[in-house]
N, C-alpha and C positions, 0 to 999 in steps of 0.2 A: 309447791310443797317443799317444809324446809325437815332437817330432822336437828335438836339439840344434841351434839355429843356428848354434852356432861347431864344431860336427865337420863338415866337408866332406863324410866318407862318411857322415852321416846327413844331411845337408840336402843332400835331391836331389829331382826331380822325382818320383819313383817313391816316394819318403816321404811327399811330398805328396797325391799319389795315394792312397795307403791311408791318410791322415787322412782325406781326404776322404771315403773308398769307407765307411770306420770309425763313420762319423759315422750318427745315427738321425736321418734324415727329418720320420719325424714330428711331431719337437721342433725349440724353435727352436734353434739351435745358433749359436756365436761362437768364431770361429779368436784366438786369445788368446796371447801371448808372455809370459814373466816376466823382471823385470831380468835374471837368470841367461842367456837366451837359449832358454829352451823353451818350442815352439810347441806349441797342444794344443788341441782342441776342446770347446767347454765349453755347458752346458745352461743354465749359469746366464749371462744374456744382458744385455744394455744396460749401463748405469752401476753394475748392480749388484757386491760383493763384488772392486772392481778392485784393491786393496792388492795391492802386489809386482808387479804386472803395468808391461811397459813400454810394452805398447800391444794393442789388438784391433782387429781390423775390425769392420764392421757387421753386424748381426745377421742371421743369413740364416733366415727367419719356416719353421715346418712347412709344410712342404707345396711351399715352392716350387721346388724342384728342383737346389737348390746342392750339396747333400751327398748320400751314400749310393752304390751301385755306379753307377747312371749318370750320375751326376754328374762321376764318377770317370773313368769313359769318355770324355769331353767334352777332348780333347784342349786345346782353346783356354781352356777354364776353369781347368784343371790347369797350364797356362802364370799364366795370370795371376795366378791364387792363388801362385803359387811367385813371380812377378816380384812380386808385394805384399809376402811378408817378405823377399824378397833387398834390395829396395827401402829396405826399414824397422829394419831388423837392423845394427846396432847402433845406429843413432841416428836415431830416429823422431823427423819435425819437431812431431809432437801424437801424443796415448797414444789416440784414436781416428782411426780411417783407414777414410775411406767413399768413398774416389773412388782407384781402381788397376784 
């Protein structure tokens, strides 16, 4: 699942919510943007393969409870994660973001 950040009806809370719900647990997973403006979750994690990317957040480790259906459920996570790319979208002040 991707979300467009410059289409309004796909950048919403509820898009967010099912990246998140999307996302496998038990890997480490990184919520990732590309210059184009699409968010997506990604396995491949840290400084790794960032070309075309215009910014990621921090790596959220297996196991710790960021991603997957109740992760998703976590109303206030689902805020914050949605206020990090509203935040950062289009013009992130660094292409990694560990504090939102």
């Amino acid at each position: 699942m991707q979300i467009d950040l410059n289409d309004p009806a796909q950048f919403t809370r509820e898009a967010v919510r099912q990246l998140i719900a999307a996302a496998d647990g038990t890997v480490h997973n990184q919520l990732r943007v590309t210059r184009e403006g699409i968010a997506f979750m990604s396995t491949v994690v840290g400084g790794a393969d960032t070309d075309g990317l215009s910014f990621r957040l921090e790596t959220w480790a297996a196991g710790s409870g960021c991603v997957g259906p109740v992760a998703a459920s976590d109303e206030v996570w689902v805020q914050q994660i949605f206020n990090a790319l509203q935040q950062n979208w289009p013009n992130p002040p660094f292409d990694y973001i560990d504090v939102y």
